[in-house]
C-alpha positions, 0 to 999 in steps of 0.5 A: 259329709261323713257317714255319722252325720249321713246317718243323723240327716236319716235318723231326723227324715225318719224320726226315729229321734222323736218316737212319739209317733212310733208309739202311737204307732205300736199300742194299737198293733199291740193290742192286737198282738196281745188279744189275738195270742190270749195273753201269750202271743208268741215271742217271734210274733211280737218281735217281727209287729214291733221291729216292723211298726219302727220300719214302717213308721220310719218309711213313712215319715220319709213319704211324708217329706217326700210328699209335703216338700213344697208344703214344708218350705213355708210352714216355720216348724218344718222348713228345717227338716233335712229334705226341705233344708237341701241336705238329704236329696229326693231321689235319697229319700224315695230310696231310704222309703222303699229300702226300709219298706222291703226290709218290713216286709222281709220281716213277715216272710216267715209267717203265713200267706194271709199276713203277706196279703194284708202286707200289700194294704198296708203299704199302700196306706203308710204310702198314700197317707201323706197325700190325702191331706190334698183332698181328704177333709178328714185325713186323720181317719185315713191315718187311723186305719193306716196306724191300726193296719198292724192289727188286722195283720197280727190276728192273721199271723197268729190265727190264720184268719181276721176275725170281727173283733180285729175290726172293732179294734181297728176302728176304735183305733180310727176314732183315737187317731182323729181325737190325738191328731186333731189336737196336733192339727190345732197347733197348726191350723194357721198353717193349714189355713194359709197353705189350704191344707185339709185337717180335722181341725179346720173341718170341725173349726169351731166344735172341735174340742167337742169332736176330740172328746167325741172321738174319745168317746167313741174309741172307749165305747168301741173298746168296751165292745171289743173286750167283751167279744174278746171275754177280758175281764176287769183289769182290762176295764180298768185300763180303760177307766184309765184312759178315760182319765187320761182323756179328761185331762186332754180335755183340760189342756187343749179347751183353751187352744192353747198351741202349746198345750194342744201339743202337750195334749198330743204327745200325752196320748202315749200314755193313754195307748200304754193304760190300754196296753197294761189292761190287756196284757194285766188281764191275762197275766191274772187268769 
């Protein structure tokens, strides 16, 4: 095997050749790269939370193989992966996870002690997440404070300190990732049935198009607090009544549980990340 089809079995581990997850990943770290700068975070700061959201979000993704590699055999969408098909080695995949971990955390050696700290949390999150779906009814808040870790970590870069609104936004962040991967989980509930697998979707079984749109809820109202303890002002608030929006028309898409559109509904969440984004970063850029 050559090195560029090497690199293509990598780019599929890591799934950087669907980046869905990557942004999902990086709105909410940007959110608070945004907030804890007032609009004018600094170019290095914004550099290093990006570049390390796509490492780590790779990292991830390989653990996630690693861990789920008997599970993955036997459910149709998965038991082509690269890991699961027998062309990419555990030992390599253990590797290519540590590897792209350090480099992440070579990233933040040029900030302060406080983000190296939160650095150590962080990992262990991204680590331990694919194995919580073992014991965890509800791994989705797991992977919520996992995808959200980058907020905590951006304040501490910028200000030197996490204050109180970091954690409503991480929190908010918790209830936005069980709405958008509770949808996910719903395209595979049979899966998860048969394999006895823990999800949201099966957790909430029968109410769980109303816990998506609670959860939903929850997420806005939480940002609602954390803009106005971070003084934003209406073009933010109009982010979230774009969102809102956004999350109606979710509600469209999966009331039936259609598989199909339950996954449409679950990439559609980018967009939903981005109005959020807009209305911070529109907020400032009008002061």
């Amino acid at each position: 095997m050559n090195i560029s089809e090497r690199l293509h079995l990598y780019t599929q581990l890591t799934r950087l050749n669907r980046p869905i997850g990557i942004l999902l990943l990086l709105w909410p770290t940007l959110w608070g790269v945004w907030i804890a700068g007032a609009g004018q975070p600094a170019l290095l700061i914004v550099f290093i939370f990006t570049l390390g959201t796509v490492l780590m979000r790779s990292a991830g993704c390989a653990i996630n193989d690693y861990a789920d590699r008997h599970i993955d055999l036997h459910v149709e969408r998965t038991q082509h992966r690269p890991l699961t098909s027998g062309k990419v080695s555990e030992r390599e995949t253990v590797w290519l996870a540590v590897i792209l971990a350090l480099l992440a955390f070579a990233l933040i050696l040029p900030l302060n002690p406080l983000t190296w700290l939160l650095a150590f949390p962080a990992v262990f999150l991204a680590g331990s997440y694919p194995f919580t779906k073992r014991f965890f009814a509800i791994p989705q808040a797991y992977l919520g404070i996992a995808f959200g870790f980058g907020i905590p970590m951006a304040f501490a870069a910028q200000l030197g300190h996490v204050p109180t609104v970091a954690w409503v936004l991480l929190l908010a962040n918790v209830f936005w990732a069980i709405a958008y991967d509770t949808e996910y989980a719903m395209v595979d509930r049979n899966d998860d049935i048969h394999l006895g697998i823990h999800s949201s979707a099966l957790f909430f079984g029968k109410y769980d198009v109303v816990a998506v749109m609670t959860c939903y809820a929850a997420t806005l109202l939480l940002l609602a607090l954390a803009g106005s303890m971070a003084n934003l002002g209406p073009a933010y608030f109009l982010g979230l009544i774009v969102a809102a929006g956004i999350a109606l028309h979710h509600y469209q898409l999966i009331k039936d549980r259609s598989r199909e559109n339950c996954f449409t509904a679950f990439l559609h969440n980018n967009w939903l990340g981005a109005a959020i984004f807009a209305g911070i970063a529109l907020d400032y850029l009008l002061r």
